[in-house]
LOKOL-837373 format. One record per residue (C-alpha): x, y, z; residue in three letters. Coordinates in steps of 0.5 Angstrom, whole numbers, plus 2048, in hexadecimal, padded with zeros to 3 digits. Layout:
BEGIN
XYZALA/...
END
This chain:
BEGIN
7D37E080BUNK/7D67DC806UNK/7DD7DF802UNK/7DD7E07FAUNK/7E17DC7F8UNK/7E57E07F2UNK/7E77DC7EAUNK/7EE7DC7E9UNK/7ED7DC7E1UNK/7E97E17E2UNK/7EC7E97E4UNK/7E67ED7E2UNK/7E17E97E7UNK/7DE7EF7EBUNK/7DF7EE7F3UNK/7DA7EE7F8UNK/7D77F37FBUNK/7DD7F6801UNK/7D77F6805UNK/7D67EF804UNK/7DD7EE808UNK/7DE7EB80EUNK/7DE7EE815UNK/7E27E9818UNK/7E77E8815UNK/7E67F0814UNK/7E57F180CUNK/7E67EB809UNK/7E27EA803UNK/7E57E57FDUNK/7E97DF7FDUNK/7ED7DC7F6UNK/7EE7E07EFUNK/7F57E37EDUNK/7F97E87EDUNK/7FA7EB7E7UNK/7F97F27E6UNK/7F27F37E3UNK/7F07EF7EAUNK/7F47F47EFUNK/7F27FA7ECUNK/7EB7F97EBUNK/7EC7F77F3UNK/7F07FC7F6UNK/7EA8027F2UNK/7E57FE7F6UNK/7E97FE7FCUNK/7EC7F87FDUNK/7F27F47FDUNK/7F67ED7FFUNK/7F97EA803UNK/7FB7E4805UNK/8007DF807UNK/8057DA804UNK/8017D4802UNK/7FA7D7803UNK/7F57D97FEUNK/7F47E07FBUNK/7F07E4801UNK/7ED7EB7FFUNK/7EC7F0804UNK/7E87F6806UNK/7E77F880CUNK/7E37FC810UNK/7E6802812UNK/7EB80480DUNK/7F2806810UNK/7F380D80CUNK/7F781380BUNK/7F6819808UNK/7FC81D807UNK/7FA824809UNK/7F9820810UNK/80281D810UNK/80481E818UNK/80B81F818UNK/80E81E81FUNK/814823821UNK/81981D821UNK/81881A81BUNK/818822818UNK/81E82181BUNK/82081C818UNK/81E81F811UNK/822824811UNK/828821812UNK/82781D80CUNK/82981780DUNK/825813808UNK/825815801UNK/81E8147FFUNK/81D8117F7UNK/81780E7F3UNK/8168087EFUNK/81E8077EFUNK/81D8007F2UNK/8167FE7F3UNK/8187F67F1UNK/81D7F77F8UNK/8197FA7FDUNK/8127F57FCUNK/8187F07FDUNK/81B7F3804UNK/8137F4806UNK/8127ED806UNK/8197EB808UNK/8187ED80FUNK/8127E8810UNK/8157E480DUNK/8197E2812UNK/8137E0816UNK/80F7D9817UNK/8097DC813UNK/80D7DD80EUNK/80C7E480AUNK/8067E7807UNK/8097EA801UNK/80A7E37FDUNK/80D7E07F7UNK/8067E37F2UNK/8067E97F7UNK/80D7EC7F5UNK/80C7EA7EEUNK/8057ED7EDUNK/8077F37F0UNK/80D7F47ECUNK/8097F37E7UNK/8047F97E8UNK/80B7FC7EAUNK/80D7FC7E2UNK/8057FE7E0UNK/8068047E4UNK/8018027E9UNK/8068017EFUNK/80B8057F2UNK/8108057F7UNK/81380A7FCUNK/81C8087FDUNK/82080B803UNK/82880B802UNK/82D80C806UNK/83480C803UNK/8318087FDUNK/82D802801UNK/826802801UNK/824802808UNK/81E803809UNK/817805804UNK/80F802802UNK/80B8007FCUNK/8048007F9UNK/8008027F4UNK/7FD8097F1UNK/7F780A7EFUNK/7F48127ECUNK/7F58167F2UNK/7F58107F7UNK/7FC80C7FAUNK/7FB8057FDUNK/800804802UNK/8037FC802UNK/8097FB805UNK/80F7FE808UNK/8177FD80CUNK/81C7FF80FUNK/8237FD812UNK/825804813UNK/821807819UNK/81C80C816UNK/81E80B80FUNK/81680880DUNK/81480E811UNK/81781380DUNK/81680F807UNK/80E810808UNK/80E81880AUNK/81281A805UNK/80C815800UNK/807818804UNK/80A81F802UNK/80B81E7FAUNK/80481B7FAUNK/8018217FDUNK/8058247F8UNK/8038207F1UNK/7FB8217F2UNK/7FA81A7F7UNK/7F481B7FBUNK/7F4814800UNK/7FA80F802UNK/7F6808804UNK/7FA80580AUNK/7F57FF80BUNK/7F57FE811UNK/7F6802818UNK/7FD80181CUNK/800806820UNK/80680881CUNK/80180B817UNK/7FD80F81BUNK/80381281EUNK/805815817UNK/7FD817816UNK/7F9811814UNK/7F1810816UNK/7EC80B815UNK/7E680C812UNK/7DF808810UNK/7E180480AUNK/7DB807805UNK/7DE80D807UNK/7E480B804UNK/7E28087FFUNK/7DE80E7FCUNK/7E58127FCUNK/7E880D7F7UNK/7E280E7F3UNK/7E28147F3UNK/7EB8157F3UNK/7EE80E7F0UNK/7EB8117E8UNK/7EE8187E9UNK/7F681B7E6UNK/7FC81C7EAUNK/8028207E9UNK/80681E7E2UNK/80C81F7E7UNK/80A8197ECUNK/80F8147EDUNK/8148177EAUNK/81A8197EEUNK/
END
């Protein structure tokens, strides 16, 4: 099956169908385009997002199953309960959302591959961070932010991108108390993409990607709580 090759001078081009995507590699479905707003919105309502590496062109993505959480189904493990009462970490949102997409990427930047989260994925993110549309999680300890994540809120639905750590459980303590104020605001579904098994220890599941698709129709349009992301 051929890819569809996106316009870059043209945001408001429809994507392909998702059950257009390849099954090797899983959920591939549009090379090219841009990465400006209108382009990633209008993706992540469809179910799709990029990524791709340094030097390559754009890769849209959507694959099939979906990795997703439903905050109602949040696993807490005894120890990190533990660990949350001890507190540790100071919990905040948006208080540094260009720093923790920048430790995100750092660590992998260290690698021979290189990162993922390029020069033009940082600046569109922040972007969308400045619109309204992205959001990021921060944990501190003593004033230094040690660990957090990022990604993009539509309606009731939380797209999971990223996230980092140099303390010990800081991005894990991070996510649940995200997950808990998620519940909290009126979300309804958190995309974590694809399946690892960090993610099903906190509660996540994978489910058919018409399954999921069907949910962002019927969530990513709806209100959330006025009081969301403030802290």
């Amino acid at each position: 099956m051929q890819l569809t090759v996106l316009n870059p001078k043209d945001p408001a081009q429809a994507f392909p169908s998702v059950e257009k995507a390849l099954a090797e590699p899983d959920g591939l479905l549009a090379i090219g385009g841009c990465l400006s707003e209108k382009r990633l919105l209008n993706a992540y309502r469809h179910g799709i997002f990029p990524w791709f590496n340094a030097g390559e062109p754009i890769l849209w993505w959507s694959p099939n199953p979906r990795t997703v959480l439903f905050p109602s189904n949040l696993i807490i493990s005894r120890s990190l309960r533990k660990t949350l009462r001890q507190n540790r970490f100071l919990v905040t949102f948006d208080r540094a959302f260009g720093a923790v997409i920048a430790a995100c990427a750092a660590p992998r930047a260290e690698e021979a591959q290189g990162t993922w989260i390029t020069t033009g994925i940082n600046q569109a993110y922040n972007r969308l961070h400045q619109a309204g549309f992205a959001h990021s999680v921060e944990a501190w300890s003593d004033g230094e932010l040690v660990g957090g994540l990022y990604g993009v809120a539509l309606g009731q639905v939380f797209f999971g991108e990223s996230m980092f750590h140099t303390r010990t459980d800081a991005s894990k303590v991070a996510f649940v108390v995200l997950i808990e104020n998620l519940k909290d605001w009126g979300y309804q579904l958190v995309d974590c993409q694809i399946h690892s098994g960090h993610l099903a220890s906190l509660g996540a599941e994978e489910i058919r990607r018409t399954d999921f698709i069907n949910l962002l129709t019927n969530f990513c349009g709806l209100p959330i709580s006025q009081q969301a992301w403030h802290s």
